[in-house]
C-alpha positions in Angstrom: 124.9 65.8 74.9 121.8 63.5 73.8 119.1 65.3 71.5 117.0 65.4 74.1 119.2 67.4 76.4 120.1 69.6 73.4 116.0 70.4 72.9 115.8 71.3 76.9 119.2 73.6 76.3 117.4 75.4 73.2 114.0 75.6 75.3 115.4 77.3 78.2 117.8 79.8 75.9 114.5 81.0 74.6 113.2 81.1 77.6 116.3 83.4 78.5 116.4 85.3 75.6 112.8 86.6 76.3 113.1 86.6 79.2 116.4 89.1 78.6 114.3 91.4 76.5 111.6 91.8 79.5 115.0 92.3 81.9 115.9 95.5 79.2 112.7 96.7 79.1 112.6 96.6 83.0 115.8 98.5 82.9 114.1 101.4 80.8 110.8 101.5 82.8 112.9 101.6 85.8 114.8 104.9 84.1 111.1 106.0 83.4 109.9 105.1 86.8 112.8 107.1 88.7 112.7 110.2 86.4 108.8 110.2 87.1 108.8 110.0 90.3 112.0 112.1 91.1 109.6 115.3 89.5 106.3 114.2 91.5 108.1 114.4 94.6 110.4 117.0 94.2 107.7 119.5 92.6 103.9 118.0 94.2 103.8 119.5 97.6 105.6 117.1 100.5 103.9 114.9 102.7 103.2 116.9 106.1 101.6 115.0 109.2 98.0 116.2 109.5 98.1 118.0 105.7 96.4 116.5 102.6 98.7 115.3 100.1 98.4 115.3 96.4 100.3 112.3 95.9 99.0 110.2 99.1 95.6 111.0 98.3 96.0 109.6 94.3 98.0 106.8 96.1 95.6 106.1 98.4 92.5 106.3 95.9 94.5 103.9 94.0 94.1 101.6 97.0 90.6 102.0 97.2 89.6 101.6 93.7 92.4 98.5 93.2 91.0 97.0 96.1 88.0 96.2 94.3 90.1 95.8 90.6 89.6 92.3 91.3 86.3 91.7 89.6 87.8 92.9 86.2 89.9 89.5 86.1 88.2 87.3 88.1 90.6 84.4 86.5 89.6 84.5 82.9 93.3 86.1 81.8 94.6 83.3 83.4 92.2 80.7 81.5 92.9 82.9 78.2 96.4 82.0 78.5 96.2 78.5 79.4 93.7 77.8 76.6 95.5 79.3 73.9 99.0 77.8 75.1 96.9 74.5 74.7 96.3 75.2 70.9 92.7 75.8 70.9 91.0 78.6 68.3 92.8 81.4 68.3 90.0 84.1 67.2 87.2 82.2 69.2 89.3 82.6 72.3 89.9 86.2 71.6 86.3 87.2 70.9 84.9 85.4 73.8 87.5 86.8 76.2 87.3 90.0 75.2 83.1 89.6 75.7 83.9 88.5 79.3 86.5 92.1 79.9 83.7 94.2 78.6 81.3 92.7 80.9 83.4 92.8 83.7 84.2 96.4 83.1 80.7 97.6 83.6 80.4 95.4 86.3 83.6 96.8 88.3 82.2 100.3 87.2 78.7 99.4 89.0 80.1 98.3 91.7 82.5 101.2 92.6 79.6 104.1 92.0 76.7 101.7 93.8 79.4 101.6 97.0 80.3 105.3 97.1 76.4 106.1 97.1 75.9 103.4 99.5 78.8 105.0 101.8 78.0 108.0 101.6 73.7 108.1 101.2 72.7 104.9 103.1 75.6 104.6 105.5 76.1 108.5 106.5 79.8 108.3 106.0 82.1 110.1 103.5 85.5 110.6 102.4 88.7 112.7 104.2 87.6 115.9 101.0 85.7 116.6 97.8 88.9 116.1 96.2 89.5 112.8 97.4 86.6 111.8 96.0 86.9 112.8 92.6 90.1 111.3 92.0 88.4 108.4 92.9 86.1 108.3 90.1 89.6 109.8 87.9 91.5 106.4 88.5 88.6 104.7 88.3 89.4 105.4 84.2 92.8 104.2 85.0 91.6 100.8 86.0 89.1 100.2 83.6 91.3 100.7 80.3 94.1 98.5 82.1 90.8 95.7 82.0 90.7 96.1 78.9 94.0 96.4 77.3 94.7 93.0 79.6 92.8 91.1 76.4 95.9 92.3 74.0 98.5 91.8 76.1 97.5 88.5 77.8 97.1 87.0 74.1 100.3 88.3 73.0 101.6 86.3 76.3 99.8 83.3 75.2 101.9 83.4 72.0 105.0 83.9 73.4 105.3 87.1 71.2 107.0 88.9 74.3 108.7 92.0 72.4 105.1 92.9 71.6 104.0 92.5 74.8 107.2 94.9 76.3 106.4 97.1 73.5 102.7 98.5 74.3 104.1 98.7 78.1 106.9 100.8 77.7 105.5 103.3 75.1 102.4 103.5 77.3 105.1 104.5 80.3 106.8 106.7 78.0 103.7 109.1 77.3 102.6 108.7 80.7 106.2 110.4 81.4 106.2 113.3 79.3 102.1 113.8 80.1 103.4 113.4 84.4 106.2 116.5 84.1 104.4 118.6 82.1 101.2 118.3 84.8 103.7 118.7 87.9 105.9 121.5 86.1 102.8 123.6 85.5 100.4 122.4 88.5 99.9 120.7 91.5 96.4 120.3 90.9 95.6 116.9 91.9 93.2 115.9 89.2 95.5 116.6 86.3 98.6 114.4 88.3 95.4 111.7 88.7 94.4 112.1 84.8 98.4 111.5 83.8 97.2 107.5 84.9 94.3 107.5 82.8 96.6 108.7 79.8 99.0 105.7 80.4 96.0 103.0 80.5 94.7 104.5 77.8 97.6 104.8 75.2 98.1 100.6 76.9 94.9 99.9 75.3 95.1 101.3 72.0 98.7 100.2 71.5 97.4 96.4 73.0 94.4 96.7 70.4 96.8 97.5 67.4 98.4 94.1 67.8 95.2 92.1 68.5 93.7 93.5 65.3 96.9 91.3 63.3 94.6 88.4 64.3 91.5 86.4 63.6 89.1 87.9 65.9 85.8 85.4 65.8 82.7 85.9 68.0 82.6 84.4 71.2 80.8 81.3 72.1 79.6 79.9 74.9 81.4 76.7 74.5 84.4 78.3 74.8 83.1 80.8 77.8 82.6 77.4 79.5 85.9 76.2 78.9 87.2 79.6 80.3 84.7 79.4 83.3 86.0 75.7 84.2 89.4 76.9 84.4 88.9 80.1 86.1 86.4 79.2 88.8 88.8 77.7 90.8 91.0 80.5 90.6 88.1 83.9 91.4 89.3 83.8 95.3 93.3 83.8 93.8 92.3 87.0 91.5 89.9 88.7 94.2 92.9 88.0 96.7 96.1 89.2 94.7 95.0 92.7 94.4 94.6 93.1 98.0 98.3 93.1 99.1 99.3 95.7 97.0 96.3 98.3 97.8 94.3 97.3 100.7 97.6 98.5 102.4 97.2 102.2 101.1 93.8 101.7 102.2 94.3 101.2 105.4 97.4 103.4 106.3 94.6 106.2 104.9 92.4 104.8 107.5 94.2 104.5 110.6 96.5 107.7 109.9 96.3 110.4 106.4 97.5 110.9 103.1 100.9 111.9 104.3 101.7 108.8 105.8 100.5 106.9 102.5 102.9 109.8 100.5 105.6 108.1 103.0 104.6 104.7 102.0 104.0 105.1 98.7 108.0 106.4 98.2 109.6 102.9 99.3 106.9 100.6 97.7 107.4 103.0 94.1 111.3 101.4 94.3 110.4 98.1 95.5 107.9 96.9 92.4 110.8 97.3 90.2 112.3 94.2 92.0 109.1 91.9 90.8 109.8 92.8 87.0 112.3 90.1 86.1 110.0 87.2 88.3 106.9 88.8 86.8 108.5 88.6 82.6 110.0 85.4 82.9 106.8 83.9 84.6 105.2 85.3 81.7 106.8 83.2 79.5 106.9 79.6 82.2 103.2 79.5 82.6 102.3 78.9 79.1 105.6 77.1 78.4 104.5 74.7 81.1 101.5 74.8 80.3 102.3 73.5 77.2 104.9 71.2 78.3 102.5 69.4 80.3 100.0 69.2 77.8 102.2 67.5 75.4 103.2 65.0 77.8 106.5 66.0 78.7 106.2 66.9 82.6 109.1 64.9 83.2 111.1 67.6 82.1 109.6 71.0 84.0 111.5 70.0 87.0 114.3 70.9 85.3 112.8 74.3 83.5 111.7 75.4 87.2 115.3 74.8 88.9 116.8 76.6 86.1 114.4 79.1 86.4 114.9 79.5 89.8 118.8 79.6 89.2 118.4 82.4 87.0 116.5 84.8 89.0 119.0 83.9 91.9 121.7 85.0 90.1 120.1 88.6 88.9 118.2 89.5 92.1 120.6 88.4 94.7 122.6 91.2 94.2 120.1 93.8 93.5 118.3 93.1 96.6 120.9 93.6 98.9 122.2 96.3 97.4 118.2 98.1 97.6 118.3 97.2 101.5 121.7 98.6 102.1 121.3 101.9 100.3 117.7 102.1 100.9 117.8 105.5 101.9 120.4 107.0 99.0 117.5 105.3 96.8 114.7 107.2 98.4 116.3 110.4 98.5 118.8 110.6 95.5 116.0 109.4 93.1 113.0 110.9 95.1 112.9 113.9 97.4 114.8 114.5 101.2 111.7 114.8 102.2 110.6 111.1 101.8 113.6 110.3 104.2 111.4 108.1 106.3 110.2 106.0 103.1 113.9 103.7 103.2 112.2 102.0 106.4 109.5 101.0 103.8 111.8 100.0 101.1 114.2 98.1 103.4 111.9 95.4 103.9 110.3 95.4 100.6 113.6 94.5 99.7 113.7 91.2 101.3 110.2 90.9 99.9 110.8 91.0 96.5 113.5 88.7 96.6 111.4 85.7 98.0 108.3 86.8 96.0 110.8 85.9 93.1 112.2 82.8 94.3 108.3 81.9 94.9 107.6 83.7 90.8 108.5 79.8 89.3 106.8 77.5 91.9 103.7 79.4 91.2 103.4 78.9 88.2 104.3 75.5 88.1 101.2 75.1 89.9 99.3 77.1 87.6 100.7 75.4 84.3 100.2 71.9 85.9 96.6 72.9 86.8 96.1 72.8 90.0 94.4 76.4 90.7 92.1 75.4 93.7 96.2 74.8 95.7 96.7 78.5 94.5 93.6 79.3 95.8 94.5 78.3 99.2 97.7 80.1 99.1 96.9 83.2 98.4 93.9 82.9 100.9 96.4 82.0 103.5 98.3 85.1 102.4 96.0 87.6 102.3 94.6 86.1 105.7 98.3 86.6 107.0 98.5 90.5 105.6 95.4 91.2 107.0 96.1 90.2 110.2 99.3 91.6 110.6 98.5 94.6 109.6 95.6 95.3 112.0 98.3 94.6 114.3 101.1 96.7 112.7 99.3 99.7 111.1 97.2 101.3 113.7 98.1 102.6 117.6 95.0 101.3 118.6 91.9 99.2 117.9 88.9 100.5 118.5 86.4 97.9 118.3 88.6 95.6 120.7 89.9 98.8 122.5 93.3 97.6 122.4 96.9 99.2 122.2 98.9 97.8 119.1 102.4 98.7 117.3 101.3 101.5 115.6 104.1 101.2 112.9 102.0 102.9 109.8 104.0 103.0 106.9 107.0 100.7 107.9 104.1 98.4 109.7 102.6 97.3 106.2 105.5 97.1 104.6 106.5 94.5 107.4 103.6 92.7 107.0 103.7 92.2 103.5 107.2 90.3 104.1 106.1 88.1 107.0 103.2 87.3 104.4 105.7 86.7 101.5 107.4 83.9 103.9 104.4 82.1 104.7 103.2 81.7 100.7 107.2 80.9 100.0 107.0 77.7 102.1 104.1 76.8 101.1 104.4 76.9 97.2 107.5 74.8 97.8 105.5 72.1 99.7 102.7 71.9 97.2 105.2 71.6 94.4 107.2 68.8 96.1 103.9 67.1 96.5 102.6 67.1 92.7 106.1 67.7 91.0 108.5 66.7 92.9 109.9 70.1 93.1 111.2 71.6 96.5 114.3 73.7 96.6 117.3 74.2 94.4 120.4 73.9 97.1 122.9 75.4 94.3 121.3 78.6 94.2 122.4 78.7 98.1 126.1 80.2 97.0 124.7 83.0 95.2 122.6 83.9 98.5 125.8 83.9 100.2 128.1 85.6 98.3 125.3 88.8 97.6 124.7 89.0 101.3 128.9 88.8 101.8 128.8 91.6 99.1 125.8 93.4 100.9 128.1 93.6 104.3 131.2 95.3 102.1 128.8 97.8 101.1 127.3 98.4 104.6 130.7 99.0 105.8 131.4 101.9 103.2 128.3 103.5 103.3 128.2 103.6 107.0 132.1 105.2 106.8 131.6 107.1 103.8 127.6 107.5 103.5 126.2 107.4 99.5 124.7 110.8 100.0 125.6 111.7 96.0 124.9 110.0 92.8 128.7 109.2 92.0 129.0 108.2 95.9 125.9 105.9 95.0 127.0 104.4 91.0 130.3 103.6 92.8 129.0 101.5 95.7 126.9 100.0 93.4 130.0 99.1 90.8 131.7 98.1 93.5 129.3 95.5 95.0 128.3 94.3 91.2 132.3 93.4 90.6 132.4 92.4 94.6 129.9 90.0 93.6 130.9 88.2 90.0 135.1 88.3 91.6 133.6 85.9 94.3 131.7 84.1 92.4 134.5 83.2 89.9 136.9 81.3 91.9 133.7 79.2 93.4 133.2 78.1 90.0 130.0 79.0 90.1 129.8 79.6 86.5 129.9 76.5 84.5 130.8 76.0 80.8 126.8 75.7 80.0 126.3 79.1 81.8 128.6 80.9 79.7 127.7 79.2 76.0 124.2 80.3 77.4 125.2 83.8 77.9 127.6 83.7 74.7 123.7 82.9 73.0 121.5 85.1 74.5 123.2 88.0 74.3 124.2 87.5 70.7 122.9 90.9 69.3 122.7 89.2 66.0 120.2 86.4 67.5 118.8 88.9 70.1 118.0 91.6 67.2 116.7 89.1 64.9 113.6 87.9 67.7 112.8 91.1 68.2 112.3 91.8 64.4 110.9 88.5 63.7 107.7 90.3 66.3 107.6 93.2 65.6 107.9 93.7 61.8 106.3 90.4 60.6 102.7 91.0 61.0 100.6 87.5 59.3 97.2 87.1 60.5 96.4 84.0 62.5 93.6 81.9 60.8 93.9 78.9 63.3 
């Protein structure tokens, strides 16, 4: 190999081996995320048609309140990264965008309070109980230290300083844990289980602030909150739009049917977010890379970082996926409760969704890094247009206002819609790619598609004979489909020589022990 193909080999083992460490710490938050939620739903009181639940209604205040999370990042994170991946003052960014959180904190915290007076004092209407209510203005807390802490962790992204970045979000989750079962063992008050939220955010933003304060922190400028502004103002209708998806459909299940249904909804959507962890850490680390890249001049050679990119998370979430839709219902009950049964018709085709929101995780940000945020713009207005629609059409029985009969699927309806949605945005990124990058599909990752659904039908078979109704039942299929997949994928030679001196590299614990210690022990203040 030439020297330049050697520098494109070291680049993207970095990008590996970071992205690894995000794929371990996805492994232990999904540990923390199953033990959580196996004691929430096995000791908070069950979702019952037509009886408020605990867990729908924090669920669904979450909706209400994320729906409007928007205006906390209304691009500027995005802009944060992008300028300080683009070498400009360190401490001038940081005090400028941390200026801009704090505003639009109070801001978001206005907004929120003036509606629910409005709503309630101006309009005549109300909520479904007092209790609802005040867990509204309780996760309201929840939101408003994740704004902040989002100035730590999105310059810790900036500087590629990932371990850090895992850190603070694990050991948040971990004390958000042990806070959760101690609340659900000793109550079911609905306050305290909203409170355990506010905990997380708030040991996120001290932990987040700890790191910052190993830098240069200078005082924000307005220069600088122009060159912010310029790069997020294209981008305020993709912020405002991608918190919709992921609470306006709480929101509206709580409209058109209760808490219960939202309970249901809420135990196939918990599994399915684990999926977007591996897309979600390795774009971390490909928008500034490629921001970077094309800064430098070098866009001739993200082509290559995005197929490879693409590759990878092939490769990982092939599998996984299929085996979530198979043994979606072992998943909801084995690591929830029997009585969120009904949630595997959620998780089924959340499934499918995660998989193309991760084939879609490095076209994105090829957009982003190449800046071109106005295309995302229209994307995720097209989107969220398309989610929207469907699930008017999908949630409720009926329509009032046009007094006409519709699918009524509630909780499997917006999980539906949020795939069909997926689809749409996944052909389009492509499109936009191929037009400014020349980027449009990688065809080898096609084999890896086929040989996890082949493994997904050997799966279906046994747990339709021999259903996974226990956990060794369950770890077995699931060793059995992993080997199912990598014996196939051997004699197809789908693993080449590169693939394995890769792997040989990034899992080195030598190498892999030694990035994390370079971060997390090696503290020198940045006076850039």
């Amino acid at each position: 190999m030439g020297e330049g193909h050697e520098t494109d080999g070291q680049l993207f083992t970095g990008i590996t081996r970071m992205t690894l460490i995000i794929i371990i710490n996805f492994v232990l938050m999904g540990i923390i995320g199953v033990i959580s939620w196996k004691c929430v739903s096995n000791l908070m009181p069950p979702p019952v048609e037509g009886v408020t639940n605990e867990v729908g209604m924090v669920a669904g205040a979450m909706g209400l309140v994320g729906t409007f999370s928007f205006i906390t990042n209304l691009g500027f994170g995005a802009a944060h990264v992008k300028r300080i991946s683009e070498g400009k003052d360190l401490g001038e960014c940081i005090g400028t965008f941390m200026a801009i959180q704090v505003t639009l904190a109070i801001i978001f915290v206005l907004t929120i309070v003036s509606g629910i007076f409005v709503w309630k004092n101006v309009l005549g209407r109300g909520f479904e109980s007092i209790e609802y209510e005040f867990t509204v203005y309780i996760i309201l807390g929840f939101f408003i230290t994740n704004s902040l802490s989002s100035v730590g962790l999105q310059t810790l992204v900036a500087k590629l300083e990932i371990t850090k970045n895992q850190l603070v979000i694990l050991v948040a989750a971990v004390v958000q844990l042990i806070v959760t079962i101690i609340v659900v063992i000793s109550t079911d008050d609905v306050y305290l289980y909203a409170f355990t939220f506010v905990v997380g955010g708030s040991v996120n933003l001290c932990i987040s602030y700890y790191f910052l304060l190993h830098y240069k922190i200078k005082r924000p400028t307005f220069r600088m909150f122009r060159s912010y502004l310029t790069f997020a103002l294209p981008i305020f209708v993709v912020s405002a739009l991608s918190v919709l998806p992921p609470n306006i459909d709480k929101a509206m299940i709580n409209l058109f049917w209760d808490t219960a249904d939202v309970g249901i909804y809420t135990g196939g959507q918990k599994f399915s977010v684990y999926l977007l962890q591996i897309p979600m850490g390795l774009g971390m680390i490909l928008f500034p890379t490629i921001s970077s890249m094309k800064s430098k001049g070098k866009a001739d050679k993200i082509k290559g970082l995005i197929y490879s990119s693409e590759r990878l998370i092939t490769i990982i979430m092939a599998p996984i996926c299929a085996l979530f839709f198979i043994l979606a219902l072992p998943i909801v009950t084995l690591f929830g409760a029997n009585e969120y049964s009904a949630s595997y018709l959620v998780l089924q085709p959340l499934a499918i969704w995660g998989f193309i929101r991760g084939l879609s995780a490095p076209y994105r940000n090829l957009i982003m890094g190449v800046g071109k945020p106005m295309i995302l713009a229209l994307i995720s207005s097209i989107g969220v247009i398309t989610i929207l629609g469907l699930n008017l059409i999908f949630i409720p029985t009926h329509i009032p206002i046009l007094g006409i009969e519709v699918f009524g699927w509630g909780a499997k309806g917006a999980a539906y819609a949020t795939l069909i949605s997926s689809l749409v945005t996944f052909i389009l990124f492509r499109l936009f790619s191929y037009r400014y990058e020349r980027t449009l599909l990688n065809m080898k990752i096609l084999k890896f598609i086929l040989v996890a659904l082949f493994m997904g039908g050997v799966i279906y078979i046994l747990n339709d004979h021999f259903p996974a109704d226990n956990f060794f039942l369950f770890i077995l299929y699931s060793a059995i489909g992993g080997l199912i997949y990598i014996m196939v994928l051997i004699p197809m030679k789908a693993f080449t020589k590169d693939d394995i001196a890769l792997l040989m590299s990034v899992l080195n614990p030598k190498i892999l022990l030694g990035t994390i210690r370079k971060e997390t022990v090696t503290y020198k203040k940045d006076r850039t």
